[in-house]
C-alpha positions, 0 to 999 in steps of 0.5 A: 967768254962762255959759249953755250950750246942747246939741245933736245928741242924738236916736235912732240905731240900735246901732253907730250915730253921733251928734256932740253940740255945746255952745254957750256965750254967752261964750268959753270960751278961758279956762274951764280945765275943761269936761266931758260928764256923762251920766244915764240913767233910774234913775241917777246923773249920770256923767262921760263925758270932762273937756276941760280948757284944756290938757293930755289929754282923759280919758275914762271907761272905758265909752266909750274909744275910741268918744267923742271930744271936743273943744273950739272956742275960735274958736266957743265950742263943744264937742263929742262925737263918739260912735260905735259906740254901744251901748243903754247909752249912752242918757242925758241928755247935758249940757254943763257948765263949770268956771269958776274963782272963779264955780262949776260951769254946766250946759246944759239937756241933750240926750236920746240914746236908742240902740235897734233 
């Protein structure tokens, strides 16, 4: 069972950066998909960008070309790169892992909270 740990989250001001982490406790070279999910207060989780073993990064539309992601397998790490950001991308960010034939992994979340 893989447990996942996310940083980097906090305050920014509008227009502003953060770069978020997510550490596993195991590696992750052979997990063929692991993704950010965002909820804000009032909303449903949302899919914020699918990070899959091989193959292209997609990225929901609301954060194309601002958010990059990626993925360390040396450190057991991803992470999100979020720039330009704007009020509406506040939310709870959370890491998750898709793990064939053992089911879906969360982190606990990391709070971002884009205001002036």
């Amino acid at each position: 069972q893989v447990q996942l740990v996310e940083s980097g989250g906090g305050w920014v001001q509008p227009g502003g950066s953060l770069r978020l982490s997510c550490a596993a406790s195991q590696s992750i070279f052979s997990i063929q998909l692991m993704s950010w999910y965002r909820q804000a207060p009032g909303k449903q989780r949302e899919l914020v960008v699918t990070i899959p073993r091989w193959g292209s990064r997609i990225y929901a539309d609301s954060v194309k070309g601002r958010f990059a992601a990626n993925r360390d397998n040396a450190k057991n790490t991803i992470y999100l790169q979020m720039n330009s950001l704007k009020p509406e991308d506040t939310a709870v960010y959370y890491c998750n892992a898709n793990i064939t034939d053992q089911g879906s992994y969360w982190g606990q979340g990391t709070q971002v909270t884009v205001s002036s």
